[in-house]
N, C-alpha and C positions, 0 to 999 in steps of 0.2 A: 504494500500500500504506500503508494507516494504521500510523502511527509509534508504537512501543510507552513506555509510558509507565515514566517512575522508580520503581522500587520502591521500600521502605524497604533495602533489600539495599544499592541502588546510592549510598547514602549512607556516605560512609567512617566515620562521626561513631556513628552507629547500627551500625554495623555491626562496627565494636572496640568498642561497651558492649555490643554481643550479646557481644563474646570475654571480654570483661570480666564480666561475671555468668554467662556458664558456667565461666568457670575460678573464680571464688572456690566456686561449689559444687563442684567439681574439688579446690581446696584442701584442704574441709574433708573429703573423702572421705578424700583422701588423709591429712589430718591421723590423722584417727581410727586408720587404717588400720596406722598405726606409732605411736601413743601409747605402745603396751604394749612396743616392743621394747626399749628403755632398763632395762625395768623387769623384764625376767626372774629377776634372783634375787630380787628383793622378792617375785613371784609364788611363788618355790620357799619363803622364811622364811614370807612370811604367808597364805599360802593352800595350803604343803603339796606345789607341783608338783615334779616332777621332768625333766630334760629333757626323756623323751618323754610327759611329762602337756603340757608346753607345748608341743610339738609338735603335739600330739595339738588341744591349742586352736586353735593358727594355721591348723593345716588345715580346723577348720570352717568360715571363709572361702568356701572352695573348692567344700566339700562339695553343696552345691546346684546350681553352675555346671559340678562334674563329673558326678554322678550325677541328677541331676532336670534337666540341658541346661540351665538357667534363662537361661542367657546368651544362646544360641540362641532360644531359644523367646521371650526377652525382647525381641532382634532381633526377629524374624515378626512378634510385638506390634506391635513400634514401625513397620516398616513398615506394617502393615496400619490401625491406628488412630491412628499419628499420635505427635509428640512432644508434647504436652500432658498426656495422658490417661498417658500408659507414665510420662514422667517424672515426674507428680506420687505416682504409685503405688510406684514405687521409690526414692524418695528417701524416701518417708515408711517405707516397711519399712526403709529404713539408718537412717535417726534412732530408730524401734522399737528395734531391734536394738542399736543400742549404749547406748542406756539400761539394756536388759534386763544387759547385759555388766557394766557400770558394777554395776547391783544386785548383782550373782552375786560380785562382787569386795570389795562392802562388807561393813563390821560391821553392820550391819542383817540384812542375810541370812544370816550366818554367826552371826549371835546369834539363830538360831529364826524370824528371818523369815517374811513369805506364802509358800509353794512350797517352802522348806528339807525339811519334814519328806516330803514328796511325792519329791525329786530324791532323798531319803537312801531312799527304799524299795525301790529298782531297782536295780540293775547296784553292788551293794555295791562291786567291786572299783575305781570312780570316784568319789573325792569329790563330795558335794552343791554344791560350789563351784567342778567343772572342768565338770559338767552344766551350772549353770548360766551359765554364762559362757561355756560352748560352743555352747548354747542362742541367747544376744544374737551370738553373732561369727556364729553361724551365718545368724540372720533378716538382720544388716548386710551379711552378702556376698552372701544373695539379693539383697537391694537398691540391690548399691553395683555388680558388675558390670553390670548393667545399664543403670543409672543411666551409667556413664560411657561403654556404648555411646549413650544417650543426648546426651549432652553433644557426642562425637565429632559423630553425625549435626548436631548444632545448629551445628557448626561447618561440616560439609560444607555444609549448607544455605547458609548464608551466604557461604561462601569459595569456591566449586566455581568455578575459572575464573577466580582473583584472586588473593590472595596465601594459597595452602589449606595448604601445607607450614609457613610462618613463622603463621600462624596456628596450627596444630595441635600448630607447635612452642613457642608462647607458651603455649598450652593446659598443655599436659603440664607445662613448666617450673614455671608458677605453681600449679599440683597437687605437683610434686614439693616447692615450699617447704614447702607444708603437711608433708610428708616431714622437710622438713630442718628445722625450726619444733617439729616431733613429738620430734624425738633431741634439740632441744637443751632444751627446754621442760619434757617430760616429768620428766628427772630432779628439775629447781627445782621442778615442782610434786609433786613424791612426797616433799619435805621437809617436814615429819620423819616418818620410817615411820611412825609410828601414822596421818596422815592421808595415805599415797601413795594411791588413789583419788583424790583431787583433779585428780588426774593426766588421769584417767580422763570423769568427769564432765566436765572443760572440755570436752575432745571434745566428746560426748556435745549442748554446750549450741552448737558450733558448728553440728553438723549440722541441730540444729533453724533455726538463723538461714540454712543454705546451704537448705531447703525456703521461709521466705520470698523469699527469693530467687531462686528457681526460679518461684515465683507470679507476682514481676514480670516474669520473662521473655514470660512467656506471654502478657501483653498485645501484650508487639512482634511474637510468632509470630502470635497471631491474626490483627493488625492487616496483617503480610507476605501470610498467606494470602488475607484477602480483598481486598487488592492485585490479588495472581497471578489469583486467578481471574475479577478485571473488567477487568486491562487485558493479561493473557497470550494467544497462543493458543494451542492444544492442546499440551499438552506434546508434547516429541517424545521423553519416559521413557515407555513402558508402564508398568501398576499392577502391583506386586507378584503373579505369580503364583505359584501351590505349585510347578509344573513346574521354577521355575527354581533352587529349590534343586539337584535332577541337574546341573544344566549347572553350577553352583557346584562341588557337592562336585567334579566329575568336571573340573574345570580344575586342571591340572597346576601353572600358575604359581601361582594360589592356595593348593595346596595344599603347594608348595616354602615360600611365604611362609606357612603357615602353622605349619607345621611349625619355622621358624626363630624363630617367634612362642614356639609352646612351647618349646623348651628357650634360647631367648637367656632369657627374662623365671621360667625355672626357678634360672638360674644368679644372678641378684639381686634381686628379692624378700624368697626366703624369705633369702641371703646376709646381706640387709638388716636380719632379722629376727634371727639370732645376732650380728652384727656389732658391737653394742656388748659383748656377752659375749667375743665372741674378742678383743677389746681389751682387757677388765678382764685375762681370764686369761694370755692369751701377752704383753702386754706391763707388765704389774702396773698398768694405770689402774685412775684413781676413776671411779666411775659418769657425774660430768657430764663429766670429759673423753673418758672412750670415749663418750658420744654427740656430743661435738662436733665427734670428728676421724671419726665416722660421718656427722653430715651432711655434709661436705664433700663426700663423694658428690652428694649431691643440690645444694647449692648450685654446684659447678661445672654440673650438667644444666640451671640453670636460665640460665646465660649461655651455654653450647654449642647447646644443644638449637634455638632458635629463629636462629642461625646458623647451623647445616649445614641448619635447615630453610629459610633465603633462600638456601642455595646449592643445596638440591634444585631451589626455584622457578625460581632464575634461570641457574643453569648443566650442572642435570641429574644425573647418576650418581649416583641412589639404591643402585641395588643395588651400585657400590663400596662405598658409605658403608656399608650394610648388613657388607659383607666385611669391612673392615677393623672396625667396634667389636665382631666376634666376634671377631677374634683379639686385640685388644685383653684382651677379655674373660677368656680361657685365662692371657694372661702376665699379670693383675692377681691372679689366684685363685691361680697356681702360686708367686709371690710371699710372698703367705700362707702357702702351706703348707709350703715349703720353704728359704724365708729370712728373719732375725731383721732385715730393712731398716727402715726407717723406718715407720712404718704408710703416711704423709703419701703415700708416692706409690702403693703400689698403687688406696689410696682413690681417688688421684686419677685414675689411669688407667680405673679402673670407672668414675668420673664424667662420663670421654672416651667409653668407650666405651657407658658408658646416656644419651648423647645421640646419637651416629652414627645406631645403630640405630632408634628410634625416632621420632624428627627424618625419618627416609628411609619405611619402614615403612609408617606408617599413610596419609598422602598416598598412595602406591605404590598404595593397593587402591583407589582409587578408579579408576585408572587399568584397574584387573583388570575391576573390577564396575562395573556402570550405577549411578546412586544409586539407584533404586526397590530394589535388592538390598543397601545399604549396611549397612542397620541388620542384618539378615539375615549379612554377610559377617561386620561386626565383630562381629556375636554368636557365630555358630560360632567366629571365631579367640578369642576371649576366652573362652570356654566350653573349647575345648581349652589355652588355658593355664592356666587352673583347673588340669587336670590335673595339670600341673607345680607350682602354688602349692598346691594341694592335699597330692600324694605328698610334696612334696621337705620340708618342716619335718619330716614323720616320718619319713622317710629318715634325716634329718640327726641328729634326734634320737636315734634307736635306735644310727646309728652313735657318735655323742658317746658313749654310754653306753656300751656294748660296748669302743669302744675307752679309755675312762675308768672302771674297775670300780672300787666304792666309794667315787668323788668326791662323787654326788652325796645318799648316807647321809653321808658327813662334813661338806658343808657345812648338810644339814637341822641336824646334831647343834650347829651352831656352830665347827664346825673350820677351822681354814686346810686350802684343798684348791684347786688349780685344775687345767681341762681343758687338756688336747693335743686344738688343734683340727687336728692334721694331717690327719687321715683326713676329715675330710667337708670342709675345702680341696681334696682331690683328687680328692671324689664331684664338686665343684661347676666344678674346671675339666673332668672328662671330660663332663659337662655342654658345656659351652662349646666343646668340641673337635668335638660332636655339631653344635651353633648352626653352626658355622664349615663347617662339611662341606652343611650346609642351604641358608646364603651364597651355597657356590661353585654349585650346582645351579640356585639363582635366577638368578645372573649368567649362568651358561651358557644357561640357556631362556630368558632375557629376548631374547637373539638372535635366538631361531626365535619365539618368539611374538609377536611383535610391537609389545608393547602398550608399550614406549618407554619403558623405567622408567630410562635411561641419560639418557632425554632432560629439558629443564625442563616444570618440573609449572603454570608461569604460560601462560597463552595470550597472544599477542601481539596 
């Protein structure tokens, strides 16, 4: 039997600068993705929002990946023609998209601007300036969910059968910095209010430099494939058929795991997204220290995350790990909402628990699905947590409001006024109680189904 030849795959060297230029376009996704959350009341003083106007913004995200499937369908794509062609496509609609956002937020545009006059003729009851900006967030999350089911498969590609959990957890970590880089950054660059967009545009200038960067990838993917295809023999994956969506949707463990997918990443997220506001208000910080002791969130995920993901590889119990940073997750929220502690630990306990879960999580579906279904899986699961990043900032928002009657008329007017965030603290742990109940159901079918998610995710 003729002896199969080296990939580029089988080089460690090549194969962590693949991890390494998909997570910096990871980064910058991420980056963007939270620039604005620091910056909430500058959006209510200088642009007019009102909690659920910004609600109403965060969720355009969403809105593509809930209601037009994009994420799903972005999967099917990426199966069907490849990561080259999918990812050059949506990464350039997230750099689109948040340029357009960046416009919608300046003096430029609010001084009569191209499209001002056009956004102000429609739907009177919404600013020319929450259209337009809802407009960019909107084109960014068609192309930014995507994009990271993307990034995901570029990692399965490379890691499947090597080190795919400590891989996919270095991934996420060095996406979450851009996270935690976004809270501390954002506020320094929105000095002095008259110039906060600056804020905005840096994003904006990253995401263009994570699509070059995506350009160079694709000389090593190319260079992989036609490797595979001279010295491989036939795969022993089948091609993408339509069929095997049924057998997808109609898998019980999948859809336990999917299920936990939406509501764990409901309950932090959008949490993430008010989290420097419930800091200014319940504990009286300034803008740059409520985003500081905000990211700590994420900079703990990015020393945990890639740790629980070399103990999924080497020692197994994914779906523990899954159980415990859902409960995790309940006593970090319930913390918030019903005691004046320290912020420092609940932050820090979400930071334990937005690494367990995910660090376990995404390696686990490979385990579920063949990769010819990979892009496909993580599109459905990413498409239904839309859902959740979609509803929940206007959940949140209408409840903020409702439970805070004429907060947010006294601080447009200039007044001292702050929220009681108790109430959607306690939307976002029954959240989480929902995650944890999802958990135990994985844990229990992981038994009867077989597929080993208890077990290590390295092949010996």
């Amino acid at each position: 039997m003729e002896k199969i030849k080296k990939t580029l795959r089988d080089y460690p060297f090549v194969r962590w600068l693949v991890l390494v230029l998909s997570s910096m376009v990871m980064f910058m996704n991420y980056y963007f993705y939270d620039a604005l959350s620091p910056l909430k009341d500058l959006m209510q003083t200088q642009l007019g929002f009102d909690s659920s106007d910004y609600g109403l913004f965060v969720s355009a995200y969403s809105v593509p990946n809930v209601f037009l499937a994009m994420a799903v369908l972005g999967g099917i794509i990426l199966d069907r023609i490849g990561i080259r062609i999918t990812g050059t496509l949506f990464i350039s609609l997230m750099a689109i998209g948040s340029a357009i956002t960046a416009y919608g937020a300046s003096g430029v545009y609010s001084s009569g601007g191209p499209m001002y006059d056009f956004m102000a003729s429609f739907w009177t009851g919404y600013s020319p300036e929450l259209k337009m900006t809802y407009l960019g967030f909107f084109i960014f999350g068609l192309g930014a969910e995507t994009s990271i089911v993307v990034l995901s498969k570029v990692i399965v590609k490379w890691f499947k059968g090597k080190e795919i959990a400590l891989a996919l957890g270095l991934n996420l970590s060095i996406g979450r910095l851009g996270t935690a880089l976004a809270l501390n950054l954002s506020p320094r660059l929105a000095e002095p209010a008259s110039q906060w967009t600056t804020a905005i545009w840096f994003g904006v200038i990253l995401l263009w430099v994570g699509l070059l960067i995506f350009i160079i990838y694709m000389l090593l993917d190319a260079k992989l494939d036609r490797q595979e295809k001279i010295s491989l023999p036939a795969s022993a994956e089948e091609e993408f058929k339509w069929k095997d969506l049924w057998d997808l949707f109609t898998n019980r463990t999948f859809i336990y795991i999917t299920l936990l997918c939406v509501t764990f990443y409901a309950a932090v997220f959008p949490f993430i997204k008010y989290a420097p506001d419930l800091l200014m208000n319940k504990y009286g910080l300034e803008r740059q220290i409520a985003g500081n002791i905000s990211s700590i969130l994420m900079y703990g995920t990015i020393l945990l995350t890639p740790l629980f993901g070399w103990i999924a590889d080497n020692k197994g119990k994914s779906a523990t790990l899954m159980y415990l940073g859902s409960a995790l997750l309940i006593i970090a929220h319930l913390m918030f909402a019903i005691t004046m502690i320290t912020p420092y630990i609940p932050i820090f306990l979400l930071g334990v628990a937005f690494s367990l879960v995910p660090a376990a999580m995404w390696p686990a579906v490979t385990k579920i699905v063949g990769e010819n279904k990979i892009g496909t899986a993580y599109g459905f699961m990413f498409s239904v947590q839309n859902l959740g990043l979609w509803g929940f900032p206007i959940l949140i928002g209408i409840v903020l409001e409702a439970s805070n009657p004429g907060v947010s008329e006294r601080i447009a007017s200039g007044l001292p006024a702050n929220y009681d965030y108790t109430n959607p603290m306690l939307v976002f742990a029954s959240t989480g109680v929902l995650g944890l109940i999802f958990a135990f159901l994985l844990k229990r079918d992981d038994k009867v189904s077989g597929y080993g998610l208890e077990k290590p995710n390295k092949q010996k």
